[in-house]
C-alpha positions as a LaTeX table, in Angstrom:
\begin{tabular}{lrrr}
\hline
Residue & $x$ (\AA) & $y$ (\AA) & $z$ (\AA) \\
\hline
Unk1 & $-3.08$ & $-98.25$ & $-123.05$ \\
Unk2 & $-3.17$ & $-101.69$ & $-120.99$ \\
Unk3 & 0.63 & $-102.44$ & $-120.29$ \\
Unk4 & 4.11 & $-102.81$ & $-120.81$ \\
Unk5 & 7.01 & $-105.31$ & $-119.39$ \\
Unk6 & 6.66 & $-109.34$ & $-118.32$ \\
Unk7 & 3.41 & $-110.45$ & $-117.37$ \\
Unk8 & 6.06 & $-112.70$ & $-114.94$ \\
Unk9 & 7.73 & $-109.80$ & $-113.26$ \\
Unk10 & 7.70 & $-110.08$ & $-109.74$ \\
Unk11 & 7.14 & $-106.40$ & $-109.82$ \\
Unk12 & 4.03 & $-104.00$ & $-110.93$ \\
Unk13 & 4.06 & $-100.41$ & $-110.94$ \\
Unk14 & 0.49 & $-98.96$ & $-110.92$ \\
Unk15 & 0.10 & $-95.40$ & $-112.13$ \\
Unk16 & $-3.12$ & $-93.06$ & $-112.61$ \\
Unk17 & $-3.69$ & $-92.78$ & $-116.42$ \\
Unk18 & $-1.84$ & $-92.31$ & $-119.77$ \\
Unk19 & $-0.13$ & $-89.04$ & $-120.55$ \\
Unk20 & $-0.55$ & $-87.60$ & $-124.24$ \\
Unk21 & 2.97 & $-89.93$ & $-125.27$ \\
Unk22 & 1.60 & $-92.98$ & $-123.62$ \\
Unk23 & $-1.81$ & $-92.82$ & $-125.66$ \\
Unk24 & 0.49 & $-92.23$ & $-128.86$ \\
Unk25 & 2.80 & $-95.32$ & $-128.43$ \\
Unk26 & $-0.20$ & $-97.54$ & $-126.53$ \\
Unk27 & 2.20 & $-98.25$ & $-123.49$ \\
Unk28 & 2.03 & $-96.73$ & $-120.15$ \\
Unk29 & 4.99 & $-95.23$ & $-118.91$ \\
Unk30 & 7.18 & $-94.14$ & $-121.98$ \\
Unk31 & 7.16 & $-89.98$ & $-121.85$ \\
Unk32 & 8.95 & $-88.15$ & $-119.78$ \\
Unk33 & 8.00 & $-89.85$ & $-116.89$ \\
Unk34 & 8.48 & $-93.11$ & $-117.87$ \\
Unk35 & 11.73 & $-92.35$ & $-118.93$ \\
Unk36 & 12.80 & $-91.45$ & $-115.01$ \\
Unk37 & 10.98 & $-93.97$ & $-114.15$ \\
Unk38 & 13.16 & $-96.62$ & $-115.85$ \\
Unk39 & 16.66 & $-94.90$ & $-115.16$ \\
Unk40 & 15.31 & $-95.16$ & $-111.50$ \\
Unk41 & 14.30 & $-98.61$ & $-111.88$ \\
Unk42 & 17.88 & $-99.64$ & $-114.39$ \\
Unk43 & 20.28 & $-98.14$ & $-111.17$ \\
Unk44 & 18.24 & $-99.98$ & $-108.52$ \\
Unk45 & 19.40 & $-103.28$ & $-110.87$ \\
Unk46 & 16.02 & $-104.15$ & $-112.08$ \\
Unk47 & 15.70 & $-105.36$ & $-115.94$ \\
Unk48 & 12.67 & $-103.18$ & $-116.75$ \\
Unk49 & 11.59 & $-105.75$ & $-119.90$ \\
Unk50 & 11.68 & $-108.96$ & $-116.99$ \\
Unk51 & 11.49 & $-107.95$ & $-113.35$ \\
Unk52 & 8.84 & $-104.84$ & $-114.25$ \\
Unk53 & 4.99 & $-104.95$ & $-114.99$ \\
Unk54 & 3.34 & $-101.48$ & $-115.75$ \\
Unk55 & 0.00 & $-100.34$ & $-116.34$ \\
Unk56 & $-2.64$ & $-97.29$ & $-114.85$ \\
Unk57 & $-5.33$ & $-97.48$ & $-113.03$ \\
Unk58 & $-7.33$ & $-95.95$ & $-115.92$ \\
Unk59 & $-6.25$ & $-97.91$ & $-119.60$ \\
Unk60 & $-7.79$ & $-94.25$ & $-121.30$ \\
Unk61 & $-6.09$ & $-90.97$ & $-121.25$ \\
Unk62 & $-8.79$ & $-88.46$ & $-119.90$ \\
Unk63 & $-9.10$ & $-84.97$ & $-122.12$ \\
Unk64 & $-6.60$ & $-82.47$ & $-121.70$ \\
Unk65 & $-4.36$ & $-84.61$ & $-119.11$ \\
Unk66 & $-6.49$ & $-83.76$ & $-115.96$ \\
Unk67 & $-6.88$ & $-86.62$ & $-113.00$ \\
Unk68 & $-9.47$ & $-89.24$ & $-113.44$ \\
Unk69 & $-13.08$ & $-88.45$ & $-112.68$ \\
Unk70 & $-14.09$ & $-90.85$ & $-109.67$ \\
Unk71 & $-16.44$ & $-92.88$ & $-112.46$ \\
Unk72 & $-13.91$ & $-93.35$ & $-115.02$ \\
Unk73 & $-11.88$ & $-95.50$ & $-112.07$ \\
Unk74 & $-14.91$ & $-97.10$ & $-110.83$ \\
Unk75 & $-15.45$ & $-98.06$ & $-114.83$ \\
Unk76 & $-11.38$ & $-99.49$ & $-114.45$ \\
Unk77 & $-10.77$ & $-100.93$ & $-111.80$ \\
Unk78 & $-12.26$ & $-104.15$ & $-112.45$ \\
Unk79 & $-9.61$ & $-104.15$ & $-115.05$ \\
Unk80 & $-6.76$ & $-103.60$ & $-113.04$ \\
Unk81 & $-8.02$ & $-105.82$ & $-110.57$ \\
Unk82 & $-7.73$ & $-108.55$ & $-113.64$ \\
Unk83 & $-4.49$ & $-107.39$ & $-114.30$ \\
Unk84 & $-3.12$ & $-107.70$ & $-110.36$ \\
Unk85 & $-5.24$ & $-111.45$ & $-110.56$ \\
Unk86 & $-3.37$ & $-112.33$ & $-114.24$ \\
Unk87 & 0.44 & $-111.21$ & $-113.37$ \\
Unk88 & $-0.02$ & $-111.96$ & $-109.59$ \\
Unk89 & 3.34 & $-109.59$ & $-108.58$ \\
Unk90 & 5.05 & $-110.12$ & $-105.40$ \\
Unk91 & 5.05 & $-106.27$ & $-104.81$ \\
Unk92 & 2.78 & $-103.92$ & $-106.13$ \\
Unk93 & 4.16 & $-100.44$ & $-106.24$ \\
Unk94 & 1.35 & $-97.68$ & $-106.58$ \\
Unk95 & 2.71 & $-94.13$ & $-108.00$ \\
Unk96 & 0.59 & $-91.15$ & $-106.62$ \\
Unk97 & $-2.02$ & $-91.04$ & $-104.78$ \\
Unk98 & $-4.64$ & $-91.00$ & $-107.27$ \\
Unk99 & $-3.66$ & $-95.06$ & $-107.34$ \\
Unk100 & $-3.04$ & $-95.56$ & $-103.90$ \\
Unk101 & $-6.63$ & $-94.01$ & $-103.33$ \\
Unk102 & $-8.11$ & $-96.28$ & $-106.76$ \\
Unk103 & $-6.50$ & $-99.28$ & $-105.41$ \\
Unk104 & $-6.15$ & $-99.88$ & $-102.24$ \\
Unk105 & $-8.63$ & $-96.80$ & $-100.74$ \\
Unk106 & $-6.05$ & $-94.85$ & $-98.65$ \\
Unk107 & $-6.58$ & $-91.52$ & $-99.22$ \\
Unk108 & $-2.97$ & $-90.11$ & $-97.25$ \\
Unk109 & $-1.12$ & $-88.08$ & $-98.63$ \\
Unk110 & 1.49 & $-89.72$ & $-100.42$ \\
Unk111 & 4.23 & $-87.96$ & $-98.64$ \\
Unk112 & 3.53 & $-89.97$ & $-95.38$ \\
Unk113 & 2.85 & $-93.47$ & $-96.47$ \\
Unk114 & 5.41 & $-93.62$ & $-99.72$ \\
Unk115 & 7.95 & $-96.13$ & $-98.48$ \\
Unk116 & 6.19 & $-97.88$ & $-96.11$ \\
Unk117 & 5.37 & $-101.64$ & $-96.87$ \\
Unk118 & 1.25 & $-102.19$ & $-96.97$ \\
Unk119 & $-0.28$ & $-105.49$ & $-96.84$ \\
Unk120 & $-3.43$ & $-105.08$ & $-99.43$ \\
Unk121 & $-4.95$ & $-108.38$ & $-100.31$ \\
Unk122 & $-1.75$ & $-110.75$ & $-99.01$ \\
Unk123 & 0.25 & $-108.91$ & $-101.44$ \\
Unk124 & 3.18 & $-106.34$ & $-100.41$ \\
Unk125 & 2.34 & $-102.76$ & $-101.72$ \\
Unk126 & 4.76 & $-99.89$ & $-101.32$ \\
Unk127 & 3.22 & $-96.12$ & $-102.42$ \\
Unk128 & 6.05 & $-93.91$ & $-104.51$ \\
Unk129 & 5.99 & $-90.42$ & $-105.39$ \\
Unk130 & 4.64 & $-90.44$ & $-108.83$ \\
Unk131 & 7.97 & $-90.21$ & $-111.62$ \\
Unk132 & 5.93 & $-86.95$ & $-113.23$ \\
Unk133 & 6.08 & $-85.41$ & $-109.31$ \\
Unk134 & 10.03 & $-85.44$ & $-109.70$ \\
Unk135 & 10.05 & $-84.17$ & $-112.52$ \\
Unk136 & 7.86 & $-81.06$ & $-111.32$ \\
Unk137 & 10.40 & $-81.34$ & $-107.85$ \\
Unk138 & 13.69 & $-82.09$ & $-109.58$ \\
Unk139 & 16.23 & $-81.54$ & $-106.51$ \\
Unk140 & 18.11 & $-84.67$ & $-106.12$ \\
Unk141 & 19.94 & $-83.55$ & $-103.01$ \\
Unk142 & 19.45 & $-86.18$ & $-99.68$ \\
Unk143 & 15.56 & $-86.55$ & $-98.94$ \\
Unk144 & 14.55 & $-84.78$ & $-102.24$ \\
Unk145 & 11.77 & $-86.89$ & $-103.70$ \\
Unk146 & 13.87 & $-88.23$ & $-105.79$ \\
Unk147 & 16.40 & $-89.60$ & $-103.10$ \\
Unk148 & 13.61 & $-90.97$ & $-101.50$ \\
Unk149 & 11.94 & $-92.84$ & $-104.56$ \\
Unk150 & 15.51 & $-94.11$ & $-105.30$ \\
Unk151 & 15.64 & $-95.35$ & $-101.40$ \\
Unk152 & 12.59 & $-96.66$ & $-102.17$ \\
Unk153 & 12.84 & $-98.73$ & $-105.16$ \\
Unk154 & 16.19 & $-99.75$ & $-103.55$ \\
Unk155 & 13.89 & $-101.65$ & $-100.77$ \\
Unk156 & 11.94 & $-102.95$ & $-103.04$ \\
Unk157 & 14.74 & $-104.53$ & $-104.93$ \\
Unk158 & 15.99 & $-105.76$ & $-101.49$ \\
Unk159 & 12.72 & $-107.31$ & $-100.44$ \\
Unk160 & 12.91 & $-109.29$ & $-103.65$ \\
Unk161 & 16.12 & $-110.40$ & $-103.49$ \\
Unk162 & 15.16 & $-111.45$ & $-99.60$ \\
Unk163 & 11.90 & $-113.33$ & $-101.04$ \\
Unk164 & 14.22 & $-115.32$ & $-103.73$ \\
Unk165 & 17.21 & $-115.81$ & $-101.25$ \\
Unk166 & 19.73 & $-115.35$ & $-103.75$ \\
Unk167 & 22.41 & $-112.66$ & $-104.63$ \\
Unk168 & 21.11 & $-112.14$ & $-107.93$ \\
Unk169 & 17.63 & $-111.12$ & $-108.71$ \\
Unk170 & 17.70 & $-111.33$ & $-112.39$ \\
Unk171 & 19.41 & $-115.30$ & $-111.46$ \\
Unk172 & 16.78 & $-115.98$ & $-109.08$ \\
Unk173 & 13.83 & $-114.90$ & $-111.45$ \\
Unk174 & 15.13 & $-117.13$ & $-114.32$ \\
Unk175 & 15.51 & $-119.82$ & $-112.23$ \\
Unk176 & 11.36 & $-119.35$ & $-111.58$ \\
Unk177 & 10.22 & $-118.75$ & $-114.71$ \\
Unk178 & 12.20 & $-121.91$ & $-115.45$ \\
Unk179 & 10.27 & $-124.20$ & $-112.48$ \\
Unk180 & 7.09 & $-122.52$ & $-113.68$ \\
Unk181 & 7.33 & $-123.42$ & $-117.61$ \\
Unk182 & 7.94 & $-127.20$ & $-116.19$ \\
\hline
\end{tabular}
């Protein structure tokens, strides 16, 4: 399961590994999950198919849906390092800690760090609670984890918008797929 949306998108959203739907369809982030994940994403006025890159830190689903071993990552990451190198996003967002840990080697808990801007390589990285998480926590009541992810993605939208300079995101990401095609 390597990826789904525009290998342009100014956005990627790491996650830890395929779930049993993801390793049916071959796309990461299309169960239950994924599903949030996108409503999330659609209200927060990203186009998931142009402004959104996903993949996992791990491309294989591990047996019966339990986190990756440490050696399956260290097998992966060169991979998603490729990935980061190939799509070059200009904001990474990492969902749970197992891909804050994998990627960038911060092993907080995700509760303290999610919405905080990182600098990881000269590239802006913001930890979320993972989609499945709200699921499991489904409260959407002021500083749920859900409020909080939607806050979230909100400021990532914003720091976009702020890094094209225009009112419209989807406008301003045309326009540079555009200059870059010339």
């Amino acid at each position: 399961v390597v990826s789904r949306g525009s290998f342009k998108a100014p956005l990627m959203i790491i996650g830890e590994a395929p779930g049993a739907t993801e390793d049916k369809e071959g796309q990461p982030f299309v169960g239950r999950s994924g599903k949030l994940l996108d409503e999330m994403l659609i209200s927060s006025d990203f186009d998931v198919e142009q402004d959104v890159y996903m993949c996992n830190v791990v491309k294989c689903r591990p047996p019966k849906n339990r986190r990756p071993t440490k050696l399956e990552i260290e097998y992966s990451l060169p991979w998603l390092y490729q990935q980061i190198a190939l799509v070059d996003p200009l904001v990474v967002a990492l969902t749970g800690s197992t891909a804050l840990e994998s990627v960038i080697g911060m092993k907080d808990p995700i509760s303290s760090v999610r919405g905080k801007w990182l600098n990881w390589n000269n590239r802006l990285v913001m930890p979320l609670f993972h989609p499945a998480y709200l699921l499991r926590n489904p409260s959407r009541k002021e500083l749920s984890p859900y409020s909080l992810t939607k806050k979230d993605l909100f400021e990532i939208h914003n720091k976009l918008k702020t890094i094209f300079k225009t009112p419209s995101m989807r406008y301003s990401l045309s326009l540079e797929a555009e200059m870059k095609d010339s």
